[in-house]
FIKOLZA-1660 file (N, C-alpha, C; in steps of 0.1 Angstrom, whole numbers, plus 5000, padded with zeros to 4 digits):
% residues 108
   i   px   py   pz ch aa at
   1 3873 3931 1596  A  X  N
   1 3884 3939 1593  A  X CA
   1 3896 3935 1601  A  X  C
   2 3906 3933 1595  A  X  N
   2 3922 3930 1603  A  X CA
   2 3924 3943 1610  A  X  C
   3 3930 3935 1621  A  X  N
   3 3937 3945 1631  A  X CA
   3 3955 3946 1623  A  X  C
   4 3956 3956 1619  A  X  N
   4 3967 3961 1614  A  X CA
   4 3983 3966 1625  A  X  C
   5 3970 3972 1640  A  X  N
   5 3984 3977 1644  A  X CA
   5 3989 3964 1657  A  X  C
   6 4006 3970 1664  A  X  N
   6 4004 3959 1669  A  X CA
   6 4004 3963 1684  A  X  C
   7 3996 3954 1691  A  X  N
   7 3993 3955 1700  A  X CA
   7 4002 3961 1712  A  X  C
   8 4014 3954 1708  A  X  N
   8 4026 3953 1720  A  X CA
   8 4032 3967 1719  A  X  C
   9 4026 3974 1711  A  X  N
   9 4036 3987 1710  A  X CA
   9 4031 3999 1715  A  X  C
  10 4039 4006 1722  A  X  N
  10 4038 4018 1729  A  X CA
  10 4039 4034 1722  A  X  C
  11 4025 4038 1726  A  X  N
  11 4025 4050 1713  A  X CA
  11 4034 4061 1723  A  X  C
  12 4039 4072 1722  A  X  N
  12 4048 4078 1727  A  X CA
  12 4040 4091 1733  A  X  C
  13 4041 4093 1746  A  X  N
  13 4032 4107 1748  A  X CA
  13 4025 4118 1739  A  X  C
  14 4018 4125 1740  A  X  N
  14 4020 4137 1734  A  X CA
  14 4022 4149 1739  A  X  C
  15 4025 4159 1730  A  X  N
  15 4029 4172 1734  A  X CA
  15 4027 4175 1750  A  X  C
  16 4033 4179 1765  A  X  N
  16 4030 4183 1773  A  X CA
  16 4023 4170 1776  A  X  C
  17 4017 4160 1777  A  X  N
  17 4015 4152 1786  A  X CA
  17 4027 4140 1791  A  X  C
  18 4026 4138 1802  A  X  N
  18 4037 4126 1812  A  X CA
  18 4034 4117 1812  A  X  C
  19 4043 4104 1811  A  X  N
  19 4039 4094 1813  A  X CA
  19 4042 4085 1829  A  X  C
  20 4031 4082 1836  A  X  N
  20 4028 4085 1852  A  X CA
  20 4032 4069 1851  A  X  C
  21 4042 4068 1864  A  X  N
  21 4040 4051 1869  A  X CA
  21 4028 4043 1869  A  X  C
  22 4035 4031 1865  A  X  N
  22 4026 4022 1868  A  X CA
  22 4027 4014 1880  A  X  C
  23 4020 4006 1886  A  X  N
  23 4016 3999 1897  A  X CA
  23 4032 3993 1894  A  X  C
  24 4030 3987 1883  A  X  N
  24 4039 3975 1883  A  X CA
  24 4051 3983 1881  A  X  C
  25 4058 3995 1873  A  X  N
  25 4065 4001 1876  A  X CA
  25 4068 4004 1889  A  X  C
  26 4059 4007 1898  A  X  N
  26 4067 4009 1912  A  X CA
  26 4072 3996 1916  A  X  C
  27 4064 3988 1917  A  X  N
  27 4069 3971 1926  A  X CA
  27 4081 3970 1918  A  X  C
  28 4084 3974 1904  A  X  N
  28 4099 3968 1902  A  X CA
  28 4107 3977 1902  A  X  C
  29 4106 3986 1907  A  X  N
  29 4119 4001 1917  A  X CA
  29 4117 3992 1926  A  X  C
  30 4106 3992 1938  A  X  N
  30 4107 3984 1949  A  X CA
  30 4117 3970 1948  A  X  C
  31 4119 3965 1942  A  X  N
  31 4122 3953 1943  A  X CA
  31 4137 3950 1937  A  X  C
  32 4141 3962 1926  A  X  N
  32 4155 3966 1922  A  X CA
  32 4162 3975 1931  A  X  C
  33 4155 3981 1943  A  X  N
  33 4163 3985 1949  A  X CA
  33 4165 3976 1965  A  X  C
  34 4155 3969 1965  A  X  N
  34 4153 3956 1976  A  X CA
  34 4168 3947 1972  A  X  C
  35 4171 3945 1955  A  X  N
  35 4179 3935 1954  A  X CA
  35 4197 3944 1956  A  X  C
  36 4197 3957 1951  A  X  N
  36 4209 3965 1952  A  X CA
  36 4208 3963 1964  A  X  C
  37 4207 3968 1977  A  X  N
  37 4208 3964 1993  A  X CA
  37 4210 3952 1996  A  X  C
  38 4208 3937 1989  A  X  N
  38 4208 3927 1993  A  X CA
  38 4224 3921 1985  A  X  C
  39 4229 3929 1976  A  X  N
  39 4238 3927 1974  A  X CA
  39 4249 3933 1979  A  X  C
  40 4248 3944 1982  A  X  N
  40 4254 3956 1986  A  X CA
  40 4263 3950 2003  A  X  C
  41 4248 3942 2010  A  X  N
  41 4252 3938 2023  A  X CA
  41 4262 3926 2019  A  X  C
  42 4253 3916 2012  A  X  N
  42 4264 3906 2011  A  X CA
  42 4276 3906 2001  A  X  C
  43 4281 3918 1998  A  X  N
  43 4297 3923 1994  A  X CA
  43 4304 3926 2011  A  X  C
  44 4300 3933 2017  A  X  N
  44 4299 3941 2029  A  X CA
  44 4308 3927 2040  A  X  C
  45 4297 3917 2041  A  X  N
  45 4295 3907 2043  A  X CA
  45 4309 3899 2042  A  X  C
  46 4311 3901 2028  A  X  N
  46 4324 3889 2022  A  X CA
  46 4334 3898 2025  A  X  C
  47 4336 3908 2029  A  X  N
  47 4347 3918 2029  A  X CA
  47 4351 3919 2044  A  X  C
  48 4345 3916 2053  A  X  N
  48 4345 3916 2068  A  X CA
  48 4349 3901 2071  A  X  C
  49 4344 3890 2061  A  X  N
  49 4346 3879 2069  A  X CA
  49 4364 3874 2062  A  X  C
  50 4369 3883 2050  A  X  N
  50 4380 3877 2047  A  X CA
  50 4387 3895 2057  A  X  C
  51 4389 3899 2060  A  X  N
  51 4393 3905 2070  A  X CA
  51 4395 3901 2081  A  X  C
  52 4384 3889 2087  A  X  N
  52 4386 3888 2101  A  X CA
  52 4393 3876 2096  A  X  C
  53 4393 3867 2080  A  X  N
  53 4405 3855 2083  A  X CA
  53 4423 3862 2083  A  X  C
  54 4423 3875 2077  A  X  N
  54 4428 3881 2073  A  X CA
  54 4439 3883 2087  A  X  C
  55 4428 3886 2100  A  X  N
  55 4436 3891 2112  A  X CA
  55 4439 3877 2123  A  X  C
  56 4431 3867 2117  A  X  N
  56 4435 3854 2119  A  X CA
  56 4445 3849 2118  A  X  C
  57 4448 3846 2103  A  X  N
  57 4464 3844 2098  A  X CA
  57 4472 3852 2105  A  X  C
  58 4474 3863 2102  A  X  N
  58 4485 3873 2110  A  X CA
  58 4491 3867 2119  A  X  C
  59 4483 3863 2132  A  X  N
  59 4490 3856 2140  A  X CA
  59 4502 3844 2142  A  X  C
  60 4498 3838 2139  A  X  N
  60 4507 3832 2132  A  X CA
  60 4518 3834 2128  A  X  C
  61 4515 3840 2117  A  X  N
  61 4527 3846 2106  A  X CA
  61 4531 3859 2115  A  X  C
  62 4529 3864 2121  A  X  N
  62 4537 3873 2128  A  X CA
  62 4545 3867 2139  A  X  C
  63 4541 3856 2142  A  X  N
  63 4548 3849 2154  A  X CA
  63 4563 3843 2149  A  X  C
  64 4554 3838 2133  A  X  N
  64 4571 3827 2130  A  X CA
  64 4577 3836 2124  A  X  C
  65 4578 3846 2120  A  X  N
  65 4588 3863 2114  A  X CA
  65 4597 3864 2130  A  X  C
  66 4612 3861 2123  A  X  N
  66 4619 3864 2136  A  X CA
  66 4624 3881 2133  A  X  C
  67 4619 3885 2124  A  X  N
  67 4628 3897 2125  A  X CA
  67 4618 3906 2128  A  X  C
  68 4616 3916 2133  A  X  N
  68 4605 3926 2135  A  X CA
  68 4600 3935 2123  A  X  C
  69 4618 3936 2115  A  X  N
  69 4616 3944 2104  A  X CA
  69 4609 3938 2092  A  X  C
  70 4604 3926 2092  A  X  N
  70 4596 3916 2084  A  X CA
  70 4581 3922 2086  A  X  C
  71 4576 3927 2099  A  X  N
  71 4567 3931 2100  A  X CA
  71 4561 3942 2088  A  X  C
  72 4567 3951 2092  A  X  N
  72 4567 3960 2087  A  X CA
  72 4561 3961 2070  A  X  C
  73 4565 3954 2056  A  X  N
  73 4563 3955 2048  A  X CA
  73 4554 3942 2043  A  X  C
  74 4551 3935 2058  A  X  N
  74 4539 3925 2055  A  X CA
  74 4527 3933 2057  A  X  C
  75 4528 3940 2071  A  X  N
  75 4515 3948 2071  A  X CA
  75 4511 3961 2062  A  X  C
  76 4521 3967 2057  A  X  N
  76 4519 3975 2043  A  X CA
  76 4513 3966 2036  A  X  C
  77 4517 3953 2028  A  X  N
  77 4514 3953 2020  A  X CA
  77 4500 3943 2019  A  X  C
  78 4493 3936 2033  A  X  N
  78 4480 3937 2036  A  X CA
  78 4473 3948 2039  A  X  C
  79 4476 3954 2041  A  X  N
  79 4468 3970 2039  A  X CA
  79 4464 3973 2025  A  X  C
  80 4476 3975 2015  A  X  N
  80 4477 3980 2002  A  X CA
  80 4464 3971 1996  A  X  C
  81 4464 3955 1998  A  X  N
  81 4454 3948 1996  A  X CA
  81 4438 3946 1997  A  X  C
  82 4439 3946 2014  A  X  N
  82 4426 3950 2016  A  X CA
  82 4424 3965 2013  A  X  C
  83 4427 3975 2008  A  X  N
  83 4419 3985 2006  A  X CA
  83 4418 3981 1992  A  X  C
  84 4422 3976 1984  A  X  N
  84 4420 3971 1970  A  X CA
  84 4409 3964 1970  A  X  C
  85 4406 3958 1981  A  X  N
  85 4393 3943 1981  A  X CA
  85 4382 3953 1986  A  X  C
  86 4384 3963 1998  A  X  N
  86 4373 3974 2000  A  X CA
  86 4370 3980 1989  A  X  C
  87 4376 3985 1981  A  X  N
  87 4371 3993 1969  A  X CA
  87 4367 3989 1957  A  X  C
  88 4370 3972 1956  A  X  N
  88 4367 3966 1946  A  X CA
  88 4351 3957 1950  A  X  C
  89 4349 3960 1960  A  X  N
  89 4335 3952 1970  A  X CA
  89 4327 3964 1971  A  X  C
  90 4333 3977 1975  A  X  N
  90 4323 3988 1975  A  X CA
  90 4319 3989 1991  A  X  C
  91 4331 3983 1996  A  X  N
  91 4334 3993 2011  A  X CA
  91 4338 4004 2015  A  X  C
  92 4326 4014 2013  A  X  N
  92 4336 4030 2010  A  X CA
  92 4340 4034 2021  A  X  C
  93 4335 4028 2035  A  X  N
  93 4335 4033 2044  A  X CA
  93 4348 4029 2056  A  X  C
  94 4349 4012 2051  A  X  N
  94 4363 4005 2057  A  X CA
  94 4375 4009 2046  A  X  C
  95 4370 4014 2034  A  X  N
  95 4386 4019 2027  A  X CA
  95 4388 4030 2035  A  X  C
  96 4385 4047 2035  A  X  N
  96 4387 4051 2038  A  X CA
  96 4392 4052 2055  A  X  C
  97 4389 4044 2061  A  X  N
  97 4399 4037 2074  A  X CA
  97 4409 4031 2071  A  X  C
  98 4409 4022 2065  A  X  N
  98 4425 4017 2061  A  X CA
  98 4432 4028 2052  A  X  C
  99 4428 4036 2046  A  X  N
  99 4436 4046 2036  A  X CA
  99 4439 4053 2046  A  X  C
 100 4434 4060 2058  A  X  N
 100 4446 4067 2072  A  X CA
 100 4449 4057 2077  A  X  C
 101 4448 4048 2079  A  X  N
 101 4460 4035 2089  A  X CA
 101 4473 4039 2080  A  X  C
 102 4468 4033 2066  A  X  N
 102 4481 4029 2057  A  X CA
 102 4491 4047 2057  A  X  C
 103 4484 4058 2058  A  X  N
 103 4488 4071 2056  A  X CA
 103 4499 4070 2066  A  X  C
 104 4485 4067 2080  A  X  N
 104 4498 4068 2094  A  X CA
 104 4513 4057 2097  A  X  C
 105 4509 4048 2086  A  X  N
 105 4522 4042 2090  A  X CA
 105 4530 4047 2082  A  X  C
 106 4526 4053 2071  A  X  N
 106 4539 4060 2059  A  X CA
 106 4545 4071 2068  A  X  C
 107 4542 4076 2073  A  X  N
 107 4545 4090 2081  A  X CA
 107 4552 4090 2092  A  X  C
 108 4557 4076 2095  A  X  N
 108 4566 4072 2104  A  X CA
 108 4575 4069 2104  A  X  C
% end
């Protein structure tokens, strides 16, 4: 007699019963949330290290600005920036620090 049904197919609970993890269902939560954390850091990662080229440069370019008032709408508008690259990287925690820096300098 032929096997008619197919193998690969999943019959759907019935009435009032659950369908309980599997072994292999857990290891791949385990392992999808192993890989979210591993990306998560190394966004974290890229966002810290163009920040510190970020405070690098500055020098410089703050040195050769003869006017003071030049300052001013350079560092607004690396602010305006990196809170754009924090939020687009999913630094919730360094945006909302530069979102009061940028506040406190509006306020002045």
């Amino acid at each position: 007699m032929k096997n008619t049904k197919n193998e690969w197919e999943i019959t759907p609970p019935h009435e009032g019963e659950a369908l309980l993890p599997t072994a292999t269902d857990n290891v791949a939560a385990k392992l999808e949330s192993n890989l979210q954390e591993e990306r998560d850091s190394r966004k974290e990662e890229r966002f810290f290290w163009i920040l510190m080229l970020v405070i690098v440069g500055n020098v410089p370019l703050f040195n050769s600005l003869t006017s003071s008032w030049a300052l001013i709408p350079t560092f607004l508008l690396e602010l305006i920036l990196l809170i754009g690259l924090a939020d687009w990287l999913g630094v919730d925690r360094v945006k909302v620090l530069l979102e009061k820096l940028y506040a406190k300098w509006l306020d002045k």
